[in-house]
DOTOR-138104 format. One record per residue (C-alpha): residue in three letters; y, x, z. Coordinates in steps of 0.5 Angstrom, whole numbers, plus 500, padded with zeros to 3 digits. Each point is the difference from the previous one (the first is absolute). Layout:
! residues N
ALAYXZ...
! end
This chain:
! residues 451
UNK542489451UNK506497504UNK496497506UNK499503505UNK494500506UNK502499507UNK495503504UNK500501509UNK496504502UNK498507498UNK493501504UNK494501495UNK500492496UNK508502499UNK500506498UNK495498494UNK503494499UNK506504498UNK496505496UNK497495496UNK506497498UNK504506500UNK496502494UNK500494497UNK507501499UNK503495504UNK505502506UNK497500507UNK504500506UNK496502506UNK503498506UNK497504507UNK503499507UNK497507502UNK503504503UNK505496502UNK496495502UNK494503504UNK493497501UNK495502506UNK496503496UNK503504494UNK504507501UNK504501494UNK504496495UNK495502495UNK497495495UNK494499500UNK499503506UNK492500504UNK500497507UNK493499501UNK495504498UNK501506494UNK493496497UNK501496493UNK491499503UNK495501495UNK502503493UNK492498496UNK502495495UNK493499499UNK497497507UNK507498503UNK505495499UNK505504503UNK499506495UNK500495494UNK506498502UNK503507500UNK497501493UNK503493498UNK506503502UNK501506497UNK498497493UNK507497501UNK503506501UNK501498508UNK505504503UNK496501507UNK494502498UNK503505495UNK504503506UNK494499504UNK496504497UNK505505499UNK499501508UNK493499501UNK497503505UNK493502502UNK496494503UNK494499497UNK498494495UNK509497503UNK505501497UNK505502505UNK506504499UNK506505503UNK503494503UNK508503500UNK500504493UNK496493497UNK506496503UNK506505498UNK497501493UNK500492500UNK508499502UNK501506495UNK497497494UNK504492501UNK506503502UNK500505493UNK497494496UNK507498495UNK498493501UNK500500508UNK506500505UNK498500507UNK504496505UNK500501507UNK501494505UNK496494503UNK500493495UNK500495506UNK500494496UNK495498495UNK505500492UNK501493498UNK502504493UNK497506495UNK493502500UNK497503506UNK494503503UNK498500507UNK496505502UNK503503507UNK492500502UNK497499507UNK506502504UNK505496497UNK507498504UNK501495505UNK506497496UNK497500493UNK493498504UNK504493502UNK503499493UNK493500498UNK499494505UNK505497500UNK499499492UNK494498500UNK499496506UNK495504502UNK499506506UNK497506497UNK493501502UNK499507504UNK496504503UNK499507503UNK499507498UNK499507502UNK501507498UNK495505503UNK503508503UNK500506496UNK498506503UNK502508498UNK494504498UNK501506503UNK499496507UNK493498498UNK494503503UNK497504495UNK494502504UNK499492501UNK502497493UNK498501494UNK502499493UNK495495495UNK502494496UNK494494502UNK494502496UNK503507497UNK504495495UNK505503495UNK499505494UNK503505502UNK499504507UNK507498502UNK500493499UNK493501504UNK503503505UNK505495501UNK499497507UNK499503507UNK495498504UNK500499507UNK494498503UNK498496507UNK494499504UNK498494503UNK503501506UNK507502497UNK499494496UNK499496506UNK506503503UNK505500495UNK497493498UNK502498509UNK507504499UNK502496494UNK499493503UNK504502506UNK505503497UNK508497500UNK502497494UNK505497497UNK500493501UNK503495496UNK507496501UNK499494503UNK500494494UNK496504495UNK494497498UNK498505492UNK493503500UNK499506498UNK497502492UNK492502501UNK502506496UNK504502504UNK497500507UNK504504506UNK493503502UNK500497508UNK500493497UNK495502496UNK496504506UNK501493504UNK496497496UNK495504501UNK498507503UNK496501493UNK505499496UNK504506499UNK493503499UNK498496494UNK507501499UNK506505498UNK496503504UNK493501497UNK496507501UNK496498493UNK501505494UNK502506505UNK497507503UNK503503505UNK499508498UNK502502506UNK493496504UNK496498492UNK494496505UNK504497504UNK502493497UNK507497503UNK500494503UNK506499497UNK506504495UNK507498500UNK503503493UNK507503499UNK502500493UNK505505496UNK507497501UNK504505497UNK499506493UNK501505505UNK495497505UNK503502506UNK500492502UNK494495500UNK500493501UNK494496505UNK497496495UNK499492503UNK504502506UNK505495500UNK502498506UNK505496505UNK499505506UNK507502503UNK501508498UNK498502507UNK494497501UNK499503492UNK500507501UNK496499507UNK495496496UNK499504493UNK500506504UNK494499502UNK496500493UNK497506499UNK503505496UNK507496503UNK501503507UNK506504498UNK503496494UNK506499498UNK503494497UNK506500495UNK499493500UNK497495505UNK497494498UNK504493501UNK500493498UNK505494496UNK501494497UNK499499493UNK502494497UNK497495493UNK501494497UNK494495499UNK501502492UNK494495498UNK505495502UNK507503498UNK499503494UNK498499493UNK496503495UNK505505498UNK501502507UNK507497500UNK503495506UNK499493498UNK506497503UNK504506498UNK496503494UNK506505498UNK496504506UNK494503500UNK496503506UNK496506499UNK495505505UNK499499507UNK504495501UNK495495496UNK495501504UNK496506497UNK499505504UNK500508499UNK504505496UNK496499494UNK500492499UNK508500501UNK501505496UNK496496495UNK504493500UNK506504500UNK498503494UNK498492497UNK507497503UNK502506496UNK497498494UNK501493500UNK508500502UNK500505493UNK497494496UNK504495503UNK507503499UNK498502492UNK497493499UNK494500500UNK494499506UNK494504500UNK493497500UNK496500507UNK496506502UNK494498499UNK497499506UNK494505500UNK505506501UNK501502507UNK508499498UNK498492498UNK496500506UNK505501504UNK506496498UNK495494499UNK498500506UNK507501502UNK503495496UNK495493501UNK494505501UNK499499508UNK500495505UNK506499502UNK498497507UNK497506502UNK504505495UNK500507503UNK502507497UNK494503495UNK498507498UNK498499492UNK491500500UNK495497496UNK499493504UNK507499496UNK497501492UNK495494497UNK493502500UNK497503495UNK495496496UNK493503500UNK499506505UNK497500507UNK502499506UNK499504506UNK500506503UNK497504495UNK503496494UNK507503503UNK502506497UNK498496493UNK504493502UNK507505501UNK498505494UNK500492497UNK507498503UNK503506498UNK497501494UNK503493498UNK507501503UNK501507496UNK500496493UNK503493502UNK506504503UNK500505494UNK500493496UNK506498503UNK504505500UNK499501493UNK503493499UNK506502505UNK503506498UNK507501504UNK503505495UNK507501501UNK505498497
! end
């Protein structure tokens, strides 16, 4: 083939698009401004390299939207979710990884691929020729984000998101914690022994909860107005909206024994999860947050188990950056005012690792069939993948349009079931059941075979 796909980024979105294409036999340039030129929350210049949490979240693809959207993935040869599982972890019923080696293993197959050259530097422009794919994700540079304003004669919508701390193992009071996935979940012992667990009574909750409130946090430049994604909440908004929250939360006691007092329930567990192979660093699961560094040690040293943590990493907060995709894109995902350019991941409005890497491997799919003649029928909607880039691309309200995890309020309902509490477990085994064989479907009639 003589084209050649542009694509800027090389987060997750990207760094499918590229494998996609790649094995399609088409030439792809990925152009990646790191480490030249860095961003608030990445360390490396590593492709596709995690800034958040190690998690890709549930991997059930029977009961879970985003575990059917893992599965989707792999029967389309998706490179993350074969390098993720490469690296997975122990954490019970999630798909969580060693986020380095995952991120290097990543870089290392782009860069070996015979297809894909990598180019470092910043794109600051949109192209007004070739075939391009942006897919420079949450944190894209001010320079590209104002071409993007300026060409679509709208501002990019926005919002703040937050990353929770990192703890080293060996400064976790064992005498305190404990090791327990929720509810003992996971086949094997180490999966189900995949968390710590570090309980709080009442009033150690009620003072964490006090401490929380009062502590300094970072506060937003004057003139900056985004909300913040529900999913991705920093825990002292959500404590603010109630002393409750966090319990009924991040923080929930339910589905964990403590060893160490078995007939005392806790009012309260704050969960650590594995953040690494070597299990020598863990993450505070749902502890997101804007409070600055200082406040943060005093705050999380607090939580039983916690006294004399040390942290590899504290918890901070960004901006990340979307556009109104309902209004701006086509069903193709291309730019419609510009329609050489694609968008892909984070960027278009979904939120999380797994959604961005699976509309760069649709970005990726459907710029092969463009540039070889052709056009690929639309995902049937009933997949997690047509779901997504059906709301995406007209699906949404574009008044209100904010960042989506992919979940079932996003398929059509299946006809004839139940409704309720106990008519869910069958609705979802339905929704995924029909979304394995419509997907299958059309993959079969859009095989990208290289040429």
């Amino acid at each position: 083939m003589s084209e050649t796909l542009h694509i800027v980024g090389g987060g997750m979105a990207g760094s499918e698009a590229a494998w996609q294409a790649a094995n399609a036999g088409l030439r792809v340039v990925i152009h990646e401004m790191r480490p030249g030129v860095g961003t608030f929350a990445h360390r490396t210049g590593h492709l596709a390299e995690m800034v958040c949490s190690n998690s890709f979240r549930s991997d059930d693809d029977e009961q879970n939207a985003v575990g059917l959207l893992h599965w989707e993935m792999r029967q389309a040869n998706g490179l993350i979710m074969a390098v993720a599982d490469a690296h997975r972890l122990p954490a019970g019923g999630a798909l969580a990884v060693d986020r380095d080696p995952f991120a290097a293993s990543v870089d290392a197959r782009l860069r070996a691929h015979p297809n894909v050259t990598v180019e470092d530097g910043e794109i600051t422009g949109l192209p007004t020729e070739g075939h391009w794919i942006i897919a420079t994700g949450p944190l894209t540079s001010g320079s590209l984000a104002e071409a993007i304003r300026r060409a679509t004669d709208q501002d990019a919508l926005a919002f703040f998101d937050a990353i929770a701390p990192i703890v080293y193992a060996d400064s976790v009071d064992m005498d305190v914690a404990w090791r327990q996935s929720r509810y003992d979940k996971g086949d094997t012992e180490d999966e189900r022994t995949a968390y710590l667990n570090c309980p709080m009574s009442k009033a150690e909750y009620e003072a964490f909860i006090d401490a929380l409130l009062a502590a300094d946090k970072t506060e937003f430049k004057e003139g900056e107005t985004a909300g913040y994604f529900d999913g991705c909440l920093p825990i002292e908004v959500m404590a603010d909206r109630g002393r409750e929250t966090l319990r009924f939360g991040p923080m929930k006691p339910v589905g964990l024994t403590n060893p160490h007092a078995p007939r005392i329930k806790p009012y309260a567990v704050v969960q650590l999860r594995r953040d690494n192979k070597l299990g020598t660093l863990y993450n505070i699961v749902g502890f997101q947050t804007k409070m600055k560094y200082g406040a943060q040690t005093e705050v999380f040293r607090m939580i039983p188990g916690l006294q004399a943590a040390s942290f590899a990493r504290l918890g901070g907060i960004h901006r990340n950056t979307f556009i109104n995709s309902p209004t701006l894109l086509d069903g193709q995902m291309r730019l419609k005012s510009q329609p050489n350019i694609r968008f892909a991941g984070q960027i278009t409005g979904v939120e999380g690792y797994v959604e961005s890497a699976a509309m760069g491997l649709l970005a990726g799919r459907l710029a092969v069939a463009e540039l070889t003649g052709g056009a690929l029928p639309p995902v049937p909607h009933t997949t997690a993948m047509g779901a997504l880039v059906t709301h995406i691309t007209g699906g949404a309200e574009t008044k209100t349009f904010q960042p989506m995890n992919v979940n079932f309020g996003l398929f059509p309902p299946v006809e004839g079931l139940k409704g309720g509490r106990r008519g869910r477990k069958d609705r979802y085994k339905a929704y995924t059941d029909r979304a394995k064989a419509d997907w299958l479907g059309w993959l079969g009639q859009t095989r990208l075979d290289a040429a």
